[in-house]
SESEVO-33912 format. One record per atom (N, C-alpha, C, O): x, y, z; residue number from 0; residue in one letter. Coordinates in steps of 0.05 Angstrom, whole numbers, plus 5000, padded with zeros to 4 digits. Layout:
# residues N
((X,Y,Z),NUM,"A")
...
This chain:
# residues 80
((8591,4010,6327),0,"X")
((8598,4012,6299),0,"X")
((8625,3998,6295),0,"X")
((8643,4005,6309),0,"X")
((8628,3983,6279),1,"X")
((8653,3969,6281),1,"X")
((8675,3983,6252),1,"X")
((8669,3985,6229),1,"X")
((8696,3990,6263),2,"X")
((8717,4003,6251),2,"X")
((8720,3985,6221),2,"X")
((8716,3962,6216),2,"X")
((8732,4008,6202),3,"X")
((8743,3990,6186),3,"X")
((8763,3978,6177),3,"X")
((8770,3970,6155),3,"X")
((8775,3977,6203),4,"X")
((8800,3955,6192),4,"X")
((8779,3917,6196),4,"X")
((8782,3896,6184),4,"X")
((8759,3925,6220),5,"X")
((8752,3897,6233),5,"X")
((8725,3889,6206),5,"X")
((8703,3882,6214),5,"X")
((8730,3891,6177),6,"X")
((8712,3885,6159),6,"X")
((8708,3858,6164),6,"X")
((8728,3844,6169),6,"X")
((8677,3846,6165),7,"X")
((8674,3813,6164),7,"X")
((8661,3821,6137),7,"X")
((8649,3840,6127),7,"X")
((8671,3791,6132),8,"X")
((8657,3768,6105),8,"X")
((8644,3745,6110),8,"X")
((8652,3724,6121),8,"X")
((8625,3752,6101),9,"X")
((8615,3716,6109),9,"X")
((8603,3719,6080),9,"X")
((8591,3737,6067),9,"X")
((8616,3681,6073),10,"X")
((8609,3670,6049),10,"X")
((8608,3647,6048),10,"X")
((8626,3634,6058),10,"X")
((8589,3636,6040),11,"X")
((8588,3604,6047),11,"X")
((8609,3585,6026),11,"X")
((8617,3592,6004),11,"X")
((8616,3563,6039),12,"X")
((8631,3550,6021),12,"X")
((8617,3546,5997),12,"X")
((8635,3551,5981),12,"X")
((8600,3541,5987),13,"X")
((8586,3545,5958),13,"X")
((8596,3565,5944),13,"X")
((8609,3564,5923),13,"X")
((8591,3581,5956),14,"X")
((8597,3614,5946),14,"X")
((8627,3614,5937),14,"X")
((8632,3624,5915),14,"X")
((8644,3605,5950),15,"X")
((8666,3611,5943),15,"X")
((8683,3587,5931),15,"X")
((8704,3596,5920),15,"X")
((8680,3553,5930),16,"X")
((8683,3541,5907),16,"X")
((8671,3543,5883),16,"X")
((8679,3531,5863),16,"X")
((8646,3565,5883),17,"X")
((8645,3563,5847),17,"X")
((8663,3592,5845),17,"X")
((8668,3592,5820),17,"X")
((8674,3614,5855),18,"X")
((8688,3631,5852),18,"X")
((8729,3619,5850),18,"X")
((8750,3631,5856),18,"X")
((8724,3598,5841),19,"X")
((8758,3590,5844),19,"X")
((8759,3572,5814),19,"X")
((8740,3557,5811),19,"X")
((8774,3572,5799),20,"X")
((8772,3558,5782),20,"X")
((8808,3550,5783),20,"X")
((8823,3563,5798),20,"X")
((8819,3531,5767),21,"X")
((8843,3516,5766),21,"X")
((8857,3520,5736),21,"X")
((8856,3509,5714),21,"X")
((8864,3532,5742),22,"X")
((8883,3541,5710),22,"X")
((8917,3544,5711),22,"X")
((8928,3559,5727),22,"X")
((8925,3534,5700),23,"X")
((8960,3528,5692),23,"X")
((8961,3520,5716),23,"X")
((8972,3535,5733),23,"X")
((8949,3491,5726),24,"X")
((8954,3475,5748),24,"X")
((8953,3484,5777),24,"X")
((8960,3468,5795),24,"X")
((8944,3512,5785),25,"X")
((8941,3528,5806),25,"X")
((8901,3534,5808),25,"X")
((8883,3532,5791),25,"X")
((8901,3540,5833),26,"X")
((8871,3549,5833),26,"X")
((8873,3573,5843),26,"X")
((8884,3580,5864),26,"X")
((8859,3590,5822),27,"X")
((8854,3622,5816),27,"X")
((8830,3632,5821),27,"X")
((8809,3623,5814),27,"X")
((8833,3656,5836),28,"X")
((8802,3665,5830),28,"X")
((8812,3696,5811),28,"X")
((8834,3707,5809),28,"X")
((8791,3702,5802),29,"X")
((8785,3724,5782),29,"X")
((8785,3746,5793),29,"X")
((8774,3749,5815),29,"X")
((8796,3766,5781),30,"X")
((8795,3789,5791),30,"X")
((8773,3803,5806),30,"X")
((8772,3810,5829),30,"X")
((8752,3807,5784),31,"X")
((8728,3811,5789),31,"X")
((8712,3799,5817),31,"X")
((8694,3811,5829),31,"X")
((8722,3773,5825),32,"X")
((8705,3764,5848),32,"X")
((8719,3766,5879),32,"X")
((8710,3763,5902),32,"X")
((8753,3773,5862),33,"X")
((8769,3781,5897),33,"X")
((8758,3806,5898),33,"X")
((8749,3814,5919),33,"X")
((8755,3827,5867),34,"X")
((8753,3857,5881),34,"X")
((8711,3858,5895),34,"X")
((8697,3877,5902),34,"X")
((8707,3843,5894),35,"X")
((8682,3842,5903),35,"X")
((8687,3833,5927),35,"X")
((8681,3851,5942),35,"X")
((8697,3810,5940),36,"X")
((8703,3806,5963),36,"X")
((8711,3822,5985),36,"X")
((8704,3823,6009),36,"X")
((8730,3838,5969),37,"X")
((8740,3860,5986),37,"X")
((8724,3888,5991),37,"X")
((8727,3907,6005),37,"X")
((8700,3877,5965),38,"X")
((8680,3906,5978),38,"X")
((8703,3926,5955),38,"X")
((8705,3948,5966),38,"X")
((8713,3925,5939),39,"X")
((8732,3951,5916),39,"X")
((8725,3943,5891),39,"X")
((8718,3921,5883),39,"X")
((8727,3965,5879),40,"X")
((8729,3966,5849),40,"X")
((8750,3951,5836),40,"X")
((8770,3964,5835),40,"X")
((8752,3932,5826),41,"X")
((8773,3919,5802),41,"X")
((8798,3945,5789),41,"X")
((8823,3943,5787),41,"X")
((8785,3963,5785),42,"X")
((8795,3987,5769),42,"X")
((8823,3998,5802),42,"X")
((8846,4005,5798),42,"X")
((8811,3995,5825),43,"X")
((8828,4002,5856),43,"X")
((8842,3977,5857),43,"X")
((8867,3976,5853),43,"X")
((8827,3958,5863),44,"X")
((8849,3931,5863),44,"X")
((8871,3917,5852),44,"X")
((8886,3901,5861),44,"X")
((8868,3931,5822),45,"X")
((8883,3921,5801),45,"X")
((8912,3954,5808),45,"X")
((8935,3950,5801),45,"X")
((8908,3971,5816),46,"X")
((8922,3996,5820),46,"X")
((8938,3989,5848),46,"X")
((8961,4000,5848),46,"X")
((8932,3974,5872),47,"X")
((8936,3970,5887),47,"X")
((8963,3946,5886),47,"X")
((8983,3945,5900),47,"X")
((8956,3930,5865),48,"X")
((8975,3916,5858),48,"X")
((9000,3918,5850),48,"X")
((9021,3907,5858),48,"X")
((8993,3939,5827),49,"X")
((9016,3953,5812),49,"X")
((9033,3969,5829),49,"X")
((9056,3976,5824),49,"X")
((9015,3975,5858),50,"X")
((9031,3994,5865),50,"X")
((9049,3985,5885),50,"X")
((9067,3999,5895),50,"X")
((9045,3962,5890),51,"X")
((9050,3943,5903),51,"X")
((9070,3910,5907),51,"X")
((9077,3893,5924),51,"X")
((9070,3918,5874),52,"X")
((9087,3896,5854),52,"X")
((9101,3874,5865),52,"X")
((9100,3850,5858),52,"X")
((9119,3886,5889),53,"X")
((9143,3864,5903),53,"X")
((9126,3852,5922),53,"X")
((9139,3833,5930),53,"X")
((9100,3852,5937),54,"X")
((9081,3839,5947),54,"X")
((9072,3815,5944),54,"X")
((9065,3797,5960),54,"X")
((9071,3817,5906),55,"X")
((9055,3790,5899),55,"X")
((9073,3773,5882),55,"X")
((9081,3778,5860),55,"X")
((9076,3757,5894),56,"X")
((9088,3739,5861),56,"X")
((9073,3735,5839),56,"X")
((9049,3733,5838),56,"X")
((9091,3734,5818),57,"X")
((9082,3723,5798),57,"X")
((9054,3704,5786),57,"X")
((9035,3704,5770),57,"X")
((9068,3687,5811),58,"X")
((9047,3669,5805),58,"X")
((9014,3670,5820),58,"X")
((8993,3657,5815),58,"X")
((9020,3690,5839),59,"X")
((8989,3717,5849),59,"X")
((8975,3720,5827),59,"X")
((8951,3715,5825),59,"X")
((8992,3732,5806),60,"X")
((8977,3749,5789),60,"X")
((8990,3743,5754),60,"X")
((9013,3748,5745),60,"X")
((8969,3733,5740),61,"X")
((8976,3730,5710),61,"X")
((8948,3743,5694),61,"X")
((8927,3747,5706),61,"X")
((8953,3748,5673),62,"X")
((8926,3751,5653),62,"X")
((8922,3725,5634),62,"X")
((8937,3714,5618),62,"X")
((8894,3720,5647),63,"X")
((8887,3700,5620),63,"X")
((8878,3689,5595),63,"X")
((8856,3693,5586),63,"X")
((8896,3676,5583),64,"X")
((8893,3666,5556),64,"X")
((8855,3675,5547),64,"X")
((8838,3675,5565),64,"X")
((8848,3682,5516),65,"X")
((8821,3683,5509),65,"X")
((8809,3650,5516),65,"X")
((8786,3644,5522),65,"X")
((8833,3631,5511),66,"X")
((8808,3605,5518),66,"X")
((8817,3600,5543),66,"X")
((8800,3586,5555),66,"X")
((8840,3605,5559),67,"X")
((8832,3605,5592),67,"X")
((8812,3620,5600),67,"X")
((8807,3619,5624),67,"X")
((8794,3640,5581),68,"X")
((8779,3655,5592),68,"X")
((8747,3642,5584),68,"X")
((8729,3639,5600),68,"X")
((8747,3636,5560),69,"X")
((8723,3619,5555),69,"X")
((8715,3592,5579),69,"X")
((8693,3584,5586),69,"X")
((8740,3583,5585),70,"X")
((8734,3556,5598),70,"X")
((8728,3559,5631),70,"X")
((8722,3542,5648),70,"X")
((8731,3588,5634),71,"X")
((8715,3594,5667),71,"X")
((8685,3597,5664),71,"X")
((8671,3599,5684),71,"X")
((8671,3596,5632),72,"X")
((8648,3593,5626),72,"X")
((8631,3622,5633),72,"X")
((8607,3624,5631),72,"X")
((8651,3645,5644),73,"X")
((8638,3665,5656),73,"X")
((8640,3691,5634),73,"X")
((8664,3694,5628),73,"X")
((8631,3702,5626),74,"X")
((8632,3741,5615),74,"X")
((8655,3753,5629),74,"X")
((8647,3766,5648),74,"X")
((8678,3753,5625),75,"X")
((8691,3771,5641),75,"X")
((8704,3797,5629),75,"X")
((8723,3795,5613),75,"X")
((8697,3818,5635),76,"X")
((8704,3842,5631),76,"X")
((8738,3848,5631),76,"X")
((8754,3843,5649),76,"X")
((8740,3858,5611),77,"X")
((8782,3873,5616),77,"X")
((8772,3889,5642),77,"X")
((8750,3898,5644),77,"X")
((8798,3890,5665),78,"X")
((8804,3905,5680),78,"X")
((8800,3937,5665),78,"X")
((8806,3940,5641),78,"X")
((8788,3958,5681),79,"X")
((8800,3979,5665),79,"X")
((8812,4008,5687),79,"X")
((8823,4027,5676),79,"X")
């Protein structure tokens, strides 16, 4: 049984260039598809952050504009 610190991912590169999109000249992925990656809830991930603040820079983590959000072409739900 393998512990859980030793979690694998396997994702094919497909999988994970359409999960990256390029916004304010950086390439981002969405909340929604890191907290899936990691196997967590968005609602844990997004808490983890906060709690965590001096971890990430700035430029880790922004909220996006309504038409940075249209132009990922995806439904994306508010964090809640």
């Amino acid at each position: 049984m393998q512990d859980s610190s030793e979690l694998s991912i396997t994702l094919s590169k497909h999988e994970i260039r359409h999960k990256i999109f390029t916004i304010r000249n950086s390439q981002v992925m969405i909340d929604n598809d890191l907290a899936a990656l990691f196997n967590v809830s968005v609602k844990r991930m997004n808490e983890q952050v906060k709690r965590n603040i001096n971890r990430f820079p700035k430029s880790f983590r922004f909220q996006l504009t309504n038409k940075e959000k249209k132009r990922t072409g995806r439904k994306l739900r508010p964090a809640r």
